[in-house]
C-alpha positions in Angstrom: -9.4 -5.1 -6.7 -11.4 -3.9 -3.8 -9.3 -0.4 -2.6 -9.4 3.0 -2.8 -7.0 3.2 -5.7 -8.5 0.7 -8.5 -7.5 1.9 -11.6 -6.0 5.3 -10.4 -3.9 5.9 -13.1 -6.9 5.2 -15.6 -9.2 8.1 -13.7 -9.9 11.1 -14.7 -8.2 14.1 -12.8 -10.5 14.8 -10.1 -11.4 11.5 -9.1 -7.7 10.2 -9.4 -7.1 12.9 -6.8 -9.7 11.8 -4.5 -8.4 8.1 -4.4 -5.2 9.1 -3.5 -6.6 11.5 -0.7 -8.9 8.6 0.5 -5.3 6.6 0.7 -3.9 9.5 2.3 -6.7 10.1 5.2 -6.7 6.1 5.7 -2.7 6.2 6.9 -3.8 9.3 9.1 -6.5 8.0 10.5 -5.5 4.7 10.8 -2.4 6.3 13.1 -4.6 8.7 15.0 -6.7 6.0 16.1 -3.8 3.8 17.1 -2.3 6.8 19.0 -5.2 7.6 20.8 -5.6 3.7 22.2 -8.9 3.7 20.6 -8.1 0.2 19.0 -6.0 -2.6 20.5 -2.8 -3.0 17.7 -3.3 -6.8 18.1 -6.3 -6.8 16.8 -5.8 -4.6 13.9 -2.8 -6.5 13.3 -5.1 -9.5 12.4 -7.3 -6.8 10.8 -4.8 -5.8 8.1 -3.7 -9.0 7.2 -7.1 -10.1 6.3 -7.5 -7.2 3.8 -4.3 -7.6 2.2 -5.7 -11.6 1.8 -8.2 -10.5 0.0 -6.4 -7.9 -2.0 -3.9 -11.4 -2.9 -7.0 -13.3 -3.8 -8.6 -10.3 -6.0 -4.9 -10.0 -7.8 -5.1 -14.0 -8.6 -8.2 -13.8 -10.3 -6.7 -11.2 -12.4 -3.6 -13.3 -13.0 -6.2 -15.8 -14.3 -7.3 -13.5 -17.0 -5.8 -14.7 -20.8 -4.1 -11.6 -21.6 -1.9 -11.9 -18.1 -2.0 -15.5 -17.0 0.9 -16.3 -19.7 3.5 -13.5 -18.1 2.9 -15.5 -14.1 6.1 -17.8 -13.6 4.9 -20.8 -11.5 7.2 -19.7 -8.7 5.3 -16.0 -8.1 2.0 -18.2 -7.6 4.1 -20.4 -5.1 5.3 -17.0 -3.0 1.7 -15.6 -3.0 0.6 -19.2 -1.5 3.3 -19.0 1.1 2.1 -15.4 1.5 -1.3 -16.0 2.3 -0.3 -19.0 4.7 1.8 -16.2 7.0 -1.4 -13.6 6.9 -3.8 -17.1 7.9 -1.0 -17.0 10.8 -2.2 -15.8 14.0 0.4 -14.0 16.2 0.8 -15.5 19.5 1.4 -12.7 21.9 4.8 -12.5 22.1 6.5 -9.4 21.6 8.9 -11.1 19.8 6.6 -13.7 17.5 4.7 -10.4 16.6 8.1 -8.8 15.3 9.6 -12.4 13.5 6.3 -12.2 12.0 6.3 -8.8 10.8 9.6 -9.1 9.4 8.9 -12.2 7.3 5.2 -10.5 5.8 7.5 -7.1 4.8 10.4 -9.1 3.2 8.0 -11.4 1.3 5.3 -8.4 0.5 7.9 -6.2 -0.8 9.3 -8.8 -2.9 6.2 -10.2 -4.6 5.2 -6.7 -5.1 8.2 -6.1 -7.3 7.5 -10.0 -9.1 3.7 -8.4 -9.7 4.9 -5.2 -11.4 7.4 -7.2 -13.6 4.5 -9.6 -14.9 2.4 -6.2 -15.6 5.2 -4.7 -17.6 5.6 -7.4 -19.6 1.4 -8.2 -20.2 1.7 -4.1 -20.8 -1.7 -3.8 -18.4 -1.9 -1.1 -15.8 -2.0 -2.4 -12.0 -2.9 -0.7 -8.5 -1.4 -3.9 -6.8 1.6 -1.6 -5.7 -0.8 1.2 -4.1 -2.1 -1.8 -1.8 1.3 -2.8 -1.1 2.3 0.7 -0.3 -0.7 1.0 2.1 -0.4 -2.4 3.9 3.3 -1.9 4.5 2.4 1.3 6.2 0.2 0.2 8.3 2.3 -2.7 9.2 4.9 0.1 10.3 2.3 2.0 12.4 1.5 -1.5 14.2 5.0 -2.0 14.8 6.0 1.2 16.3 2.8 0.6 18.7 3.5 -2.3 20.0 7.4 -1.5 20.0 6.9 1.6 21.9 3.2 1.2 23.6 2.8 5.1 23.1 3.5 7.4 20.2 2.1 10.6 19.5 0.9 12.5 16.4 3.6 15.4 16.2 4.4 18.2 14.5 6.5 16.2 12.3 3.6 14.1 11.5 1.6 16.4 10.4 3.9 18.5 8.4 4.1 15.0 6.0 0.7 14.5 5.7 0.3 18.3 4.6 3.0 17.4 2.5 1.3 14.5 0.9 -2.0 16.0 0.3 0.0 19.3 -1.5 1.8 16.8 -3.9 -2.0 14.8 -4.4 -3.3 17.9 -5.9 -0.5 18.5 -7.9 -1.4 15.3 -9.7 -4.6 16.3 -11.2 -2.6 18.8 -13.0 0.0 16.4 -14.2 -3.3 14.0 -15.4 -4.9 16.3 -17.2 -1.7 17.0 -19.4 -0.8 13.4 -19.6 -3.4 12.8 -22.7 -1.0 15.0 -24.7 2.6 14.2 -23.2 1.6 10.5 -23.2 4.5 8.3 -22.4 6.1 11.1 -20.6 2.9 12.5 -18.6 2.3 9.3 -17.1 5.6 8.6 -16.3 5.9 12.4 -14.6 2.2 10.8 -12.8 3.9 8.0 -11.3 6.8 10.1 -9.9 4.0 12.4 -8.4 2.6 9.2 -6.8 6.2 7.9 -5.7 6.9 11.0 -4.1 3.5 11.2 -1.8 4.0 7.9 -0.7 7.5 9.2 0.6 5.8 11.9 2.7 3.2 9.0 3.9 6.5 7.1 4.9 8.3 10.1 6.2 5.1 11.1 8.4 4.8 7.0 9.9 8.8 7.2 10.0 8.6 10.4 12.9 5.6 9.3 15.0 
């Protein structure tokens, strides 16, 4: 899949650390520019949901794959049709068709994010589908509190998470390079490491 964290978990240390700083300077700037009215949220509104399309059209080419294609229930390729139907939506204007909208695309993102993971499990295959979950979601947030609130601004707060973030990011290369020999368990203690920077990411978006 096209995005900054294709095969993460499979990277070596240093680059695995630069994916996830690439994810984390994306939120940042992707808020900074919002807060500074240097893009209209509208339009990156319909921005977003085109990349997340093509993220759902990258992740059903890999469902089409032998090895996978067996572990897809027919009613997961039926909620990623209906999923791509309400990103082909355009929003009308409305304050309030922008936030029925919203609402629908996290409910059913979050949902066939968790469907994705379980048919990954079970084809025991690595998958970065949640890192572009994680990222669309937040951006969806960002969106939201603009248009909510027409003006937010990049506080203390703010930054203090994204500081946060980047201190746990570097923390990970450490926990990759022991993972080789820890196996089960050091890429278990990796995924935490990832969990917990995307809390800070949500924490930061949370307080602008």
């Amino acid at each position: 899949m096209e995005t900054p964290a294709k095969g993460m978990e499979k990277l070596p240390s240093s680059t695995l650390e630069e994916s996830m700083l690439r994810i984390q300077k994306d939120i940042d700037e992707f808020a900074l520019e919002l807060s500074l009215g240097k893009a209209d949220a509208k339009d990156k509104f319909e921005e977003i949901k085109r990349e997340f399309e093509t993220n759902l059209t990258s992740l059903k080419h890999l469902f089409n794959k032998a090895e996978i294609s067996q572990f897809v229930p027919i009613r997961l390729e039926w909620k990623l049709q209906d999923l791509e139907l309400q990103l082909r939506s355009r929003n009308t204007g409305s304050r309030e068709s922008f936030e029925a909208q919203c609402s629908a695309l996290i409910v059913a993102t979050i949902d066939i994010g968790k469907d994705v993971a379980r048919v990954f499990q079970k084809a025991k295959t690595s998958n970065d589908f949640h890192h572009e979950v994680e990222t669309f979601l937040l951006k969806l947030e960002i969106i939201r509190l603009k248009i909510g609130i027409k003006q937010f601004k990049i506080g203390n707060s703010f930054r203090s998470n994204m500081r946060g973030a980047k201190r746990v990011i570097r923390q990970i290369s450490g926990k990759v390079q022991g993972a080789d020999s820890k196996a089960r368990n050091g890429k278990r203690e990796v995924k935490r490491e990832i969990a917990v920077m995307y809390k800070h990411l949500k924490s930061a978006v949370k307080n602008l």
